[in-house]
C-alpha positions in Angstrom: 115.4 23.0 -32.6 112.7 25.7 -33.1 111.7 23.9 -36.1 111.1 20.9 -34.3 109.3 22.6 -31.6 106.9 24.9 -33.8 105.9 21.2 -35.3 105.0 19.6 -31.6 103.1 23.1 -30.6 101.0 22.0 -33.6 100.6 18.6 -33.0 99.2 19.1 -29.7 96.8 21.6 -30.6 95.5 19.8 -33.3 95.2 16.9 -30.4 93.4 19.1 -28.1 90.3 19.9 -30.8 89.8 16.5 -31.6 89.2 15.9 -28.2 87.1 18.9 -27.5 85.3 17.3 -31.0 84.8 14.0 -28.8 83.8 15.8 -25.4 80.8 17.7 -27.6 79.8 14.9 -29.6 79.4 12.4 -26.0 77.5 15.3 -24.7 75.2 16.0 -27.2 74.5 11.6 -27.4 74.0 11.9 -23.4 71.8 14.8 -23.9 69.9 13.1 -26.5 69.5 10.1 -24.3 68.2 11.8 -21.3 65.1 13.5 -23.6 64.4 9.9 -25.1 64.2 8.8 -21.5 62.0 11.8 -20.4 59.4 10.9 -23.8 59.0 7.9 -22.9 58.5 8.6 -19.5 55.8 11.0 -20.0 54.2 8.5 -22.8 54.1 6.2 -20.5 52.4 8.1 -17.8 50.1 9.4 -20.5 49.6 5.9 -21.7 48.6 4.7 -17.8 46.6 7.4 -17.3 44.8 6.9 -20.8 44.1 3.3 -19.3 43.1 3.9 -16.1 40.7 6.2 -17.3 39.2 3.8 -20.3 39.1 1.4 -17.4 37.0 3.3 -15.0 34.5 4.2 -17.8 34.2 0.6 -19.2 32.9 -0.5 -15.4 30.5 2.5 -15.3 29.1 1.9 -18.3 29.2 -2.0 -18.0 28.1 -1.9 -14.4 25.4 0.4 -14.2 24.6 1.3 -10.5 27.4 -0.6 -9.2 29.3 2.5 -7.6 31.2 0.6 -5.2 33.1 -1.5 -7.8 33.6 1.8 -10.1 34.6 4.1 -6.6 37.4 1.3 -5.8 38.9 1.2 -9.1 39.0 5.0 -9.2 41.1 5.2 -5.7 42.9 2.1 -6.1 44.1 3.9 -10.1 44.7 7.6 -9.0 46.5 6.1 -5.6 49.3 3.8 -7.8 49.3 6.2 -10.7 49.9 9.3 -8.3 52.7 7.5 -6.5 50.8 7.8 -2.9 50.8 5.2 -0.5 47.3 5.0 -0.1 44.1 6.3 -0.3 40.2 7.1 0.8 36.7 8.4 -1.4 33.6 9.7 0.9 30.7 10.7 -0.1 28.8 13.6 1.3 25.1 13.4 1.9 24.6 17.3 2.1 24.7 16.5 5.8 27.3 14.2 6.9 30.0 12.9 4.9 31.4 9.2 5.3 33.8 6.5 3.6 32.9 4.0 0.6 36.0 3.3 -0.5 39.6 2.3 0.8 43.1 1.6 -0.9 46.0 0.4 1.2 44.9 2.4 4.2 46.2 1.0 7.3 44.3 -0.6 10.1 44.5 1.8 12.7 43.0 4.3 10.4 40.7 2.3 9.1 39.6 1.4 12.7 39.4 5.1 13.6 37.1 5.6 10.3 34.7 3.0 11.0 34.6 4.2 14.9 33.8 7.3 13.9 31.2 6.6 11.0 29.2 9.2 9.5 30.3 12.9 10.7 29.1 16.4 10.2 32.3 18.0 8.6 31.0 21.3 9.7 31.8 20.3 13.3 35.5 19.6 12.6 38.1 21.7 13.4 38.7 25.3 11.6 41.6 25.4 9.3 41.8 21.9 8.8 42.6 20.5 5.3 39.5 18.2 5.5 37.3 21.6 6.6 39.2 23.5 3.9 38.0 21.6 1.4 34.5 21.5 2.2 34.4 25.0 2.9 35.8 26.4 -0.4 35.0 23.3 -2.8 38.6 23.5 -3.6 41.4 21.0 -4.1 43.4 21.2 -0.6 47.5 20.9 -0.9 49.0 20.0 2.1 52.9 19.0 1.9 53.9 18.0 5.3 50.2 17.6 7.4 52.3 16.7 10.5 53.7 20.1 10.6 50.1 21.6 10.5 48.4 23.3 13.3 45.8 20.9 13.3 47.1 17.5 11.9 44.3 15.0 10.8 43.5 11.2 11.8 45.7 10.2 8.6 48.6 11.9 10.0 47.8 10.7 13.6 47.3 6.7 12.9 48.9 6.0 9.6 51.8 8.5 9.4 50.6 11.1 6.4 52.6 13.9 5.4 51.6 15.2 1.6 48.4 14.6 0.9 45.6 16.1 -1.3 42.4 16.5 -1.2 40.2 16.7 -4.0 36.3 17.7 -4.1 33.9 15.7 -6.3 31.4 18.7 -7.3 28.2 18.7 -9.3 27.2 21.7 -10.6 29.0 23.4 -7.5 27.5 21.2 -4.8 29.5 18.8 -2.9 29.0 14.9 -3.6 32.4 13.8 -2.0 36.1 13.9 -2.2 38.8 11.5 -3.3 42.1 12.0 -0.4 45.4 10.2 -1.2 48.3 10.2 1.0 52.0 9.8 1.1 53.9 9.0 4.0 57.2 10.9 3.3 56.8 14.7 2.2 56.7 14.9 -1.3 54.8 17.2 -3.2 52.4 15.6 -5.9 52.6 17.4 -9.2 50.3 19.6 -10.9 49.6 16.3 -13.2 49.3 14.3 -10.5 46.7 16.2 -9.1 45.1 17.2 -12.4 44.9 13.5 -12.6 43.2 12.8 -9.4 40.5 15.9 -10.6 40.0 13.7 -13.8 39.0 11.0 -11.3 36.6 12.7 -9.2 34.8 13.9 -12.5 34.2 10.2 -13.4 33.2 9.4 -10.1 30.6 12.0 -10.0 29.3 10.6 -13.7 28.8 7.4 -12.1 27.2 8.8 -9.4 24.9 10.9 -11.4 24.2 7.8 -13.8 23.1 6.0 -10.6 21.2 8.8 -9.3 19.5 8.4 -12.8 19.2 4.6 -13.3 17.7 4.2 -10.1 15.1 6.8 -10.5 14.5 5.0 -14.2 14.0 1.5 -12.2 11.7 3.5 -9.2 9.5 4.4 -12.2 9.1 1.3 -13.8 8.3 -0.1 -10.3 5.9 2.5 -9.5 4.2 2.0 -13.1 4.7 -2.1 -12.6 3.2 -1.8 -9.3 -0.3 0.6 -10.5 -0.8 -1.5 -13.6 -0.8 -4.4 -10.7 -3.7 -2.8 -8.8 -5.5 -2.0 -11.3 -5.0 -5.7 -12.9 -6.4 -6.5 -9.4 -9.2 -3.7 -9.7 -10.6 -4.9 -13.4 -10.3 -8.9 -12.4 -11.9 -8.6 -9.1 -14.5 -6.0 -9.7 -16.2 -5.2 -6.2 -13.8 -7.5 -4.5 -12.0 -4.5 -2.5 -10.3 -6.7 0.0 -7.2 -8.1 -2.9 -6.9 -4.5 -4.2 -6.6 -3.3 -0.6 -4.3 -5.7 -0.2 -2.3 -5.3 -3.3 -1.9 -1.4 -3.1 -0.9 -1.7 0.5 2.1 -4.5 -0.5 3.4 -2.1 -3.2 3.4 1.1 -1.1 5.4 -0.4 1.5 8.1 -2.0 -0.6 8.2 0.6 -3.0 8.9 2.8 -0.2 11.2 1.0 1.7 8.8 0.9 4.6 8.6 -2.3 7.2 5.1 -2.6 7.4 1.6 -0.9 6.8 -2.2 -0.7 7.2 -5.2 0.8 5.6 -7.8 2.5 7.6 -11.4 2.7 6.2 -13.4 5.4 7.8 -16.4 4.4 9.6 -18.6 7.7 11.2 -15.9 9.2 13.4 -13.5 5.8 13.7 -11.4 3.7 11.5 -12.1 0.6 10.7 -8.7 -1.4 9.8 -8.7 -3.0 6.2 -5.8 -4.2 5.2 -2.7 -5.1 7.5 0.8 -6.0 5.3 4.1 -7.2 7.4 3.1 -6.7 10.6 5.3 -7.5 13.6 3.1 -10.6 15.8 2.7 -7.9 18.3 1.0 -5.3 16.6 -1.2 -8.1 14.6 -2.3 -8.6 17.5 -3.0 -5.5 19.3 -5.1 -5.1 16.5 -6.9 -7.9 16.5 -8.3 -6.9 19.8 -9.3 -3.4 18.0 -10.2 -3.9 14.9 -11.6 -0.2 15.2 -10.4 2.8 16.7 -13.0 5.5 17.4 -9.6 8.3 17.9 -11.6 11.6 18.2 -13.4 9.7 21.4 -10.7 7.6 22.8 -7.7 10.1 22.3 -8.5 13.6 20.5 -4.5 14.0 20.0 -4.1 10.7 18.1 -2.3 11.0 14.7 -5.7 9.7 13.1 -7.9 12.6 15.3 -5.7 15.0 13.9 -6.2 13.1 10.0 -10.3 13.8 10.4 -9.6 17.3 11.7 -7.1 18.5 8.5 -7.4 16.3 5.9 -3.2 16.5 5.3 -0.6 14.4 5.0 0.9 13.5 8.5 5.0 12.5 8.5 6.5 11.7 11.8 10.2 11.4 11.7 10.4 10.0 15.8 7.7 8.5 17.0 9.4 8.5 20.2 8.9 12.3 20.3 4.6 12.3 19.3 2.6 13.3 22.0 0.6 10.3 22.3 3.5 8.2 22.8 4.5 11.1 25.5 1.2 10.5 27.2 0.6 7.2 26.9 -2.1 6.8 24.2 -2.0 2.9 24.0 -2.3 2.8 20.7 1.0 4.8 20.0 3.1 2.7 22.8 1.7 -0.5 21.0 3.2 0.9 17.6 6.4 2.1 19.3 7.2 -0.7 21.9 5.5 -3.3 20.6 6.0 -2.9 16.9 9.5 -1.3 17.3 7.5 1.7 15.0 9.7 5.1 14.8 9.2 6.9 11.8 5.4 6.9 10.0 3.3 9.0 7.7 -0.5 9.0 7.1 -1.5 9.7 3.8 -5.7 10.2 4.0 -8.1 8.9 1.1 -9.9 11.8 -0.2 -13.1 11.2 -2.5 -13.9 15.2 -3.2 -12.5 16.5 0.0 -14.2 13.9 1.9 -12.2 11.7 4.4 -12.7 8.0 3.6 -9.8 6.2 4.6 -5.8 6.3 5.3 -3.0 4.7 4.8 -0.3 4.5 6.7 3.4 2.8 6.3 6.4 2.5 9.4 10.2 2.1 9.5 11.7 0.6 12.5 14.5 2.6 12.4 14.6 7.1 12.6 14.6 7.6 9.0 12.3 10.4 7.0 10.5 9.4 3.4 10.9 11.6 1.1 9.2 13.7 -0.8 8.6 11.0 -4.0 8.3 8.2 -1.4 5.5 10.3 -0.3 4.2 11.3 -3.4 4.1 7.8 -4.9 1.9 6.3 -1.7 -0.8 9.9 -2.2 -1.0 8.1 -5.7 -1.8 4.5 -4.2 -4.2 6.6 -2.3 -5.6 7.6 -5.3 -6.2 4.3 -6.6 -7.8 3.1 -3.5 -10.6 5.7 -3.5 -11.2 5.0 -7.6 -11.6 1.2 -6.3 -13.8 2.0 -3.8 -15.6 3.8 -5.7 -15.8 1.5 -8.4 -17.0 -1.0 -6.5 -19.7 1.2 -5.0 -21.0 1.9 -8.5 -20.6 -2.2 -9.5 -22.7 -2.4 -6.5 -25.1 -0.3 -7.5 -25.3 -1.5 -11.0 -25.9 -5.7 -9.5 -28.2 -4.1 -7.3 -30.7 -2.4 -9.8 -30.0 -5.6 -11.9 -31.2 -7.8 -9.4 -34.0 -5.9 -8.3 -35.2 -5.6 -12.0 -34.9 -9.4 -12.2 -36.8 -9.9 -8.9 -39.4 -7.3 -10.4 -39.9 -9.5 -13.4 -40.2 -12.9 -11.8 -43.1 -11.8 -9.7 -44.4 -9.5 -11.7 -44.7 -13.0 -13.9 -45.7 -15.1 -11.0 -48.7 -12.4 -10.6 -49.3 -13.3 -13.8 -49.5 -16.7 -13.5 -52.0 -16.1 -10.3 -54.4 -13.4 -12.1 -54.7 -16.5 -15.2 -55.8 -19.0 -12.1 -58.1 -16.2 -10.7 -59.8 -15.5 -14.4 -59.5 -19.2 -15.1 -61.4 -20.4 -11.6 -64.0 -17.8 -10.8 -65.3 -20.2 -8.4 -63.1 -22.3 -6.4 -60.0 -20.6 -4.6 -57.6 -23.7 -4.0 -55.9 -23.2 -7.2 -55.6 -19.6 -6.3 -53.8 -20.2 -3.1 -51.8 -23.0 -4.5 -50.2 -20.5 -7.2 -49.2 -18.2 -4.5 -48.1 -20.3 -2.0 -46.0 -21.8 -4.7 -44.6 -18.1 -6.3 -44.1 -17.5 -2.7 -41.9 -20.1 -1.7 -39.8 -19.9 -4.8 -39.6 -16.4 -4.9 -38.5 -16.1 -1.5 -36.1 -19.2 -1.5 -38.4 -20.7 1.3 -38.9 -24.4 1.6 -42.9 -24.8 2.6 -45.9 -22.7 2.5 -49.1 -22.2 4.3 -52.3 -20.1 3.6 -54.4 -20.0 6.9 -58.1 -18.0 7.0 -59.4 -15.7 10.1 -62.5 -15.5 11.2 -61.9 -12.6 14.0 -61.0 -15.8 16.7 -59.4 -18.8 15.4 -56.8 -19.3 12.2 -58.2 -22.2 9.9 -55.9 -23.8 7.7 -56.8 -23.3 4.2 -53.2 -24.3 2.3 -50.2 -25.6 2.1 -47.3 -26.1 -0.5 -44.1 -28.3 -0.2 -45.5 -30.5 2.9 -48.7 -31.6 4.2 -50.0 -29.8 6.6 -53.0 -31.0 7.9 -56.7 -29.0 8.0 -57.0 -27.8 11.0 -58.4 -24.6 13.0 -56.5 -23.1 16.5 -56.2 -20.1 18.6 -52.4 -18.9 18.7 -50.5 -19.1 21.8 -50.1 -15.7 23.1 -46.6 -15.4 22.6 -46.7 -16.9 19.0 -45.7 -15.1 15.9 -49.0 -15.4 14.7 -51.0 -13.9 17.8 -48.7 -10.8 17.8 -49.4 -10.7 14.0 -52.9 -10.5 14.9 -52.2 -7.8 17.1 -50.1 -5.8 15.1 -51.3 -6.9 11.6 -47.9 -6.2 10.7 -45.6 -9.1 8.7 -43.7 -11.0 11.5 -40.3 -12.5 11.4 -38.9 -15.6 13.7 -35.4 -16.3 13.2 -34.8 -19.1 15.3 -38.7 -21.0 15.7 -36.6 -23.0 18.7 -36.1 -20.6 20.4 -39.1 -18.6 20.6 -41.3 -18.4 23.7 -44.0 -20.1 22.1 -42.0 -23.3 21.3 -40.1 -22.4 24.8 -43.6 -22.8 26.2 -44.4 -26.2 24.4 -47.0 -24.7 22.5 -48.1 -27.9 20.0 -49.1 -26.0 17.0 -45.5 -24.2 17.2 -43.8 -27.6 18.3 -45.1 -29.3 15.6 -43.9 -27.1 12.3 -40.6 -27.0 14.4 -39.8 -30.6 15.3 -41.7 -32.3 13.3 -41.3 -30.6 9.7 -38.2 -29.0 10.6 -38.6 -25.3 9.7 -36.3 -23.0 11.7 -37.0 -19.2 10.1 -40.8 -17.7 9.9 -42.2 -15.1 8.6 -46.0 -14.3 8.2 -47.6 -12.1 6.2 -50.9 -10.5 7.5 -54.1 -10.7 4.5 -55.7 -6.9 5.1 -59.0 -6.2 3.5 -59.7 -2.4 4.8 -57.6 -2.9 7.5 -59.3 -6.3 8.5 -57.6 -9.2 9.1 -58.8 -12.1 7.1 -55.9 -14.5 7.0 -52.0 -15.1 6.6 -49.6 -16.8 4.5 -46.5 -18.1 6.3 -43.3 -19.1 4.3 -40.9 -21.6 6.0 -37.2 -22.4 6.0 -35.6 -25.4 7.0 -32.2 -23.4 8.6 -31.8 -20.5 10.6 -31.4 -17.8 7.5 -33.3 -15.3 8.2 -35.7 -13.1 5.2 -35.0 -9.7 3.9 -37.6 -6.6 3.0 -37.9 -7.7 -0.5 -39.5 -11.2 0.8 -42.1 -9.1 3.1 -43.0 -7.2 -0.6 -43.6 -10.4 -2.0 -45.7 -11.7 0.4 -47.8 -8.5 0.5 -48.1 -8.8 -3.3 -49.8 -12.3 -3.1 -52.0 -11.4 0.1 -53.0 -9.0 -2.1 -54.1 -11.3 -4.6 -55.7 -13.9 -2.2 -57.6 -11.2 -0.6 -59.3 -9.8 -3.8 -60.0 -13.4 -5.2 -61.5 -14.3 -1.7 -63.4 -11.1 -1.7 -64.8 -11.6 -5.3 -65.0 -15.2 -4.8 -67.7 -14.3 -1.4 -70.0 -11.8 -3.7 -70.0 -14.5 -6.4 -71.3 -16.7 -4.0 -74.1 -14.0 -2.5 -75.6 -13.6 -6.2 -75.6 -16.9 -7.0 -78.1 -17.6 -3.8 -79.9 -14.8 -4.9 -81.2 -15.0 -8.3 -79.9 -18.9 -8.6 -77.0 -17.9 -11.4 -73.0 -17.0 -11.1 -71.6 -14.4 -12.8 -67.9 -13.3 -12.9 -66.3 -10.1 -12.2 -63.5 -8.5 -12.8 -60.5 -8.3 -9.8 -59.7 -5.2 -8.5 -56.5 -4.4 -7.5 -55.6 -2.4 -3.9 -52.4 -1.2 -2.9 -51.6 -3.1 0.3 -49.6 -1.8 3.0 -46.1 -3.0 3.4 -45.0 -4.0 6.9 -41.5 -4.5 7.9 -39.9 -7.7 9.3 -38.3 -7.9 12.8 
């Protein structure tokens, strides 16, 4: 019996470590299981992370300047990766901070976002998560935000309780914040959360390759839109109204302005040059004053104060400048008329000389900035090198045409002095060659040469249309009796409607109706101050002469007074001792009178 029951003792203990032997090996495979499951887990993770992330840069770098598609596939990954419910990115102006993205966020939130718009975080309340963050640039924890002193809208209208905040900083300033929520309470992990701080650095790249891009694209426009004006300046050289034009288009829509004008400065006013995008209203306000004269109208105005300083002028309200305050109807034109808030004036300076402004609006409160500003002082620029361009194009055709004017009558003297040499003895040739340079020269149609005897005018000759001999006293109110008087060159405009022809004087009449001519001038023939005779130059339409045409005519009564003069003394000697001889003309500098 004890045999058989020392042999069962160790039958059951061998049975008891084979079972121990089973227990440990099923825990150890269960153990083993459980860390597989945990790898793979974590791989996982890693992997979706890994992909979210690759998929976030492949939009900023394949949609460059597109922030809104890169912000909503940031929330939409770190809200499903996290595990939250749902999610919201603002952005923060360095003012007020505001929404540009949602994920999953319920409607009455939503609604309460929108309702509330862009807000001054500073003005929320102390100790909230929301002011936390922005205070301290710090990632905000809260587990349950409906047990917080001061619960938040998400918690109010969508039923939030762990949520975290996380800042989007660059180079320690604040650029926005990525906030994801979860309605139960349920701590997010310290991956989780490293996770969402992974996001908000790639949401601040894309912001800063933005920032970057869009400065890149402002430069090209600027340098697109100067190479445009001065396209503009070297193909219509002295034509200032297209460059006007052109740099006033390009300051406005560069600067995301409504509408402009350009102000040239006449004296102590402004003449207006160039109008682009005006409201019908303000076209036509200033269409009824086409120039302002500010420093005598209003000595407040924006443009007064422009003469007076010489600096830019920005107005962020208009609503708020005195001359709107007090009425100045130009300013209430620009406001209520125009629907003109914010402005700035940038004058044209040609060495610290006033000679112009321009001046761009919004319709809406909303400051340019410092580059906006910048880029129109530039256009600015540009004007004055146009304006002085043209000036010196001016200038330059001036001297050229007077050199050209010099040469064709120095030639048509020429062509008089050969006649004079060439008939010693008979003056119709003479007065034919003038008549004729004179009528060409001064783009006249017909000529006359008529002689004064101290009474009556004799006709001596006529080019272009027959004019018959003939001798007559002028009507007192004739062109030719107050050239008598004044022995000055006289200018009619309009022969119909001078007194004499008013009068129905016939010799007056006659060139009018008769041979058609509308503008007159003569030209008094002086020998030492005495009268001998005129030339009169004819048009057939009212276009009235300039200076240089009186300088011509004095030129040639200058010639047909010395060949009449030499011609007389020819004809003394000849009576005297029965022979001609010829002399040599001298030449007299003849007073130049000045038309009407």
């Amino acid at each position: 019996m004890r045999r058989r029951s020392r042999a069962s003792s160790k039958l059951a203990k061998a049975r008891s470590r084979k079972a121990k032997a089973a227990r440990r090996s099923t825990s150890s495979a269960t153990g083993q299981e459980t860390e597989l499951a945990r790898l793979a887990r974590e791989r996982d993770e890693a992997l979706e992370r890994e992909n979210a992330t690759s998929e976030v840069l492949h939009l900023i770098s394949k949609s460059p300047g597109n922030l809104e598609l890169v912000f909503q596939s940031i929330l939409e990954n770190a809200t499903r990766i996290c595990q939250a419910n749902f999610g919201t990115l603002f952005r923060f102006d360095g003012e007020n901070s505001y929404p540009v993205a949602q994920f999953n966020t319920p409607a009455a939130l939503l609604e309460t976002l929108t309702r509330l718009g862009p807000f001054k975080p500073t003005k929320g309340i102390v100790g909230s998560g929301f002011e936390r963050m922005m205070r301290t640039k710090q990632v905000v924890h809260t587990v349950d935000d409906a047990a917080e002193p001061y619960p938040g809208n998400a918690a109010k209208f969508a039923g939030a309780r762990t949520i975290v905040r996380v800042p989007m900083l660059k180079d320690d300033t604040l650029v926005g914040s990525i906030i994801i929520y979860r309605q139960e309470v349920r701590p997010f992990t310290d991956k989780q959360i490293e996770l969402v701080k992974n996001f908000a650095s790639q949401a601040v790249i894309a912001i800063e390759n933005t920032r970057l891009l869009n400065e890149l694209r402002r430069s090209l426009e600027q340098q697109t839109a100067t190479a445009d004006v001065l396209r503009v300046i070297s193909a219509s050289p002295g034509e200032l109204a297209p460059v006007f034009q052109g740099i006033l288009e390009n300051a406005t829509r560069l600067c995301e302005a409504n509408f402009g004008n350009m102000f040239l400065r006449e004296g102590n006013g402004f003449r207006t040059v160039a109008i682009h995008s005006p409201p019908s209203a303000y076209t036509e306000w200033y269409e009824r004053h086409p120039f302002l004269e500010p420093t005598k109208e209003y000595p407040h105005s924006n443009l007064a104060r422009l003469i007076e300083t010489k600096k830019i002028l920005h107005n962020a309200d208009l609503r708020l400048d005195r001359g709107y305050l007090e009425g100045y109807p130009q300013v209430v034109a620009l406001v209520d008329d125009a629907g003109a808030r914010t402005d700035v004036l940038v004058p044209m300076l040609k060495e610290d000389q006033l000679i112009g402004a321009i001046v761009i609006y919004r319709t809406e409160v909303r400051p340019f900035n410092e580059t906006q500003i910048e880029l129109v002082q530039n256009f600015a620029a540009q004007a004055v090198i146009a304006i002085e361009k043209a000036r010196l194009l001016s200038e330059l055709r001036q001297r050229t045409t007077d050199l050209t004017v010099s040469l064709e009558q120095q030639t048509a003297m020429s062509d008089v002095l050969k006649i004079i040499s060439s008939s010693p003895s008979d003056l119709q040739p003479v007065f034919q060659a003038i008549l004729a340079n004179a009528t060409r020269l001064c783009d006249a149609k017909f000529a006359a040469l008529s002689l004064y005897d101290g009474e009556v005018l004799r006709r001596a000759a006529s080019f272009n249309e027959h004019l018959r001999e003939q001798s007559w006293r002028p009507h007192p109110r004739s062109g030719a009796a107050k050239m008598v008087r004044t022995k000055q060159p006289v200018q009619i405009s309009d022969l119909r409607t001078s007194p004499a022809y008013l009068e129905g004087d016939p010799t007056v009449m006659d060139i009018a109706d008769r041979r058609g001519a509308r503008t007159l001038l003569l030209v008094p023939m002086l020998k030492d101050a005495a009268l001998v005779g005129l030339i009169g130059i004819y048009r057939r339409e009212v276009q009235p002469f300039i200076r240089k045409a009186d300088r011509v005519g004095a030129e040639f009564r200058c010639s047909g007074r010395h060949r009449h003069r030499e011609h007389a003394a020819v004809q003394r000697v000849a009576r005297k001792d029965g022979r001609s001889r010829q002399t040599k003309p001298a030449t007299r500098n003849a007073r130049r009178g000045s038309g009407e």
